[in-house]
N, C-alpha and C positions, 0 to 999 in steps of 0.2 A: 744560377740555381733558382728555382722555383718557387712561388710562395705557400706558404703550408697554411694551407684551406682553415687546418683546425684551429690551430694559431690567429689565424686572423678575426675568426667568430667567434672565441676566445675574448680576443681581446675589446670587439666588439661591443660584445655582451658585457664585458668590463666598463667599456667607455660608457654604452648606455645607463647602467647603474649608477653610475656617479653621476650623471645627469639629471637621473630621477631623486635618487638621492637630495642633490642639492637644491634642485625643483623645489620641492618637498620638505627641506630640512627643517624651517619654522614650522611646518605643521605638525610634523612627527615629534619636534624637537629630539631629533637624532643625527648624527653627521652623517654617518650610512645607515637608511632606511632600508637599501635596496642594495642587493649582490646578485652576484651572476649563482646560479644555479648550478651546484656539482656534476649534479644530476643529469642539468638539461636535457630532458625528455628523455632521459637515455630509460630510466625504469618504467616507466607508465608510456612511455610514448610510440607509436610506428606499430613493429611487430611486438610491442609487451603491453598492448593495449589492455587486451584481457587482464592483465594485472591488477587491474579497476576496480576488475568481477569481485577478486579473492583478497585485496588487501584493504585494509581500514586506511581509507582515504582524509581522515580528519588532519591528522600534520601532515601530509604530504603536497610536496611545491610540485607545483605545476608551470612549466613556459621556462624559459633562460633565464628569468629574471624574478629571485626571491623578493616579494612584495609585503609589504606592512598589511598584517591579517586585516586590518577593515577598509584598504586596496581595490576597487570594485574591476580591475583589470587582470587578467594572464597577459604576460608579454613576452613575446617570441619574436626574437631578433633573427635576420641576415645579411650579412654582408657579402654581393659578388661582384666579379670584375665589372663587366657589361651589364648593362638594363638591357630590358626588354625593348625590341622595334616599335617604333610607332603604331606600323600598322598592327600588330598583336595585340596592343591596346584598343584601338581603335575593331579590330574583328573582336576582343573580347575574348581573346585567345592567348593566352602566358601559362604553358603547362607549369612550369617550374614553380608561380604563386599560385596556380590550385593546388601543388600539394604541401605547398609551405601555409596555404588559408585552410586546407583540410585535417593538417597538424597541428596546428593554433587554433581552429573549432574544435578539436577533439580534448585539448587541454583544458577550454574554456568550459568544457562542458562539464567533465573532470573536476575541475575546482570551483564550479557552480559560479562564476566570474565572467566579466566580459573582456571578446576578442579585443587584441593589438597586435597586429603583426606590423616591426617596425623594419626595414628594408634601407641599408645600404649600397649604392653603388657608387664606383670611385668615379672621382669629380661631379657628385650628383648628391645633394642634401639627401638626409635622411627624409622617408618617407612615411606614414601609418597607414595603413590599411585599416579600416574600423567598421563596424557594422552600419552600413545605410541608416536604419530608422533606428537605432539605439542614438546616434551620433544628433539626427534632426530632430529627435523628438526632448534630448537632451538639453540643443542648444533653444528651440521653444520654449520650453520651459524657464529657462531663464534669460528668455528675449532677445538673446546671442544672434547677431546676424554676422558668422563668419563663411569667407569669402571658399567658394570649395571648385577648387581643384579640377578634378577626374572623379572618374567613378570606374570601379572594375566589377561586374556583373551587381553582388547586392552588399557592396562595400565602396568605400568614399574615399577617395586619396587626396590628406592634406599631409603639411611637414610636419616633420616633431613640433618649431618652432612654435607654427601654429597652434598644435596639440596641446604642446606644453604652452599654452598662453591660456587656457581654457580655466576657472574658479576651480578652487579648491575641490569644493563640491560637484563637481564631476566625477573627482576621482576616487574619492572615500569616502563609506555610509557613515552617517551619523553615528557619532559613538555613546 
């Protein structure tokens, strides 16, 4: 039997929360800060875009991943079987992360928040996708010289491990 697609990103989205969560838990002082999204894109997201237009946006979660309102991230998870080829990277060419970075821009936008899209493949660490000059002008600011990865057009690919090793204050405004 098969494995059920929904199930797995699901559970995903699960794993990731608890991750962030605990990441996080001193700062939140929360045990879960961070849950999967019922939702997950399913009302505002894809073909219910327009939904933006006509509904009052103020509580509504955006990305797979419900975040602690002063959070400066949407977070949009996937997990698939196979990564992408070398060379696709290399030509700059992965249809499947343009419409999963065109889905996680459109959420960030949405929730006035910056892009994460975080990417699973089996036997292959988690990955972030994060915005280029959000990311470097970030870690300038606070003198961070971490070591990066890849880049996919104008987004920078490090691990979560990475990601999540980055100060507090990357990830929540001042409260």
């Amino acid at each position: 039997m098969g494995v059920n697609g929904k199930q797995k990103g699901n559970g995903f989205e699960r794993k990731i929360a608890n991750i962030l969560s605990e990441r996080f838990k001193e700062h939140t002082g929360l045990e879960q800060s961070f849950r999967r999204n019922i939702d997950s894109g399913s009302f505002f997201g894809g073909k219910n875009q327009q939904r933006a237009q006509t509904h009052d946006l103020s509580k509504a979660s955006f990305g797979d991943i419900v975040v602690p309102e002063n959070f400066k991230f949407s977070i949009e998870c996937k997990f698939y079987k196979d990564a992408p080829s070398f060379n696709s990277l290399l030509k700059q060419d992965i249809k499947q992360w343009d419409i999963w970075l065109k889905q996680a821009t459109q959420d960030c936008i949405n929730s006035n928040q910056n892009m994460a899209l975080i990417i699973k493949y089996n036997n292959v660490e988690e990955i972030v996708l994060i915005n280029s000059l959000l990311l470097h002008s970030v870690l300038i600011d606070l003198g961070i010289n971490l070591p990066i990865f890849l880049k996919y057009k104008e987004f920078t690919i490090i691990t979560l491990t990475q990601f999540l090793s980055l100060p507090n204050n990357v990830f929540f405004y001042p409260q």
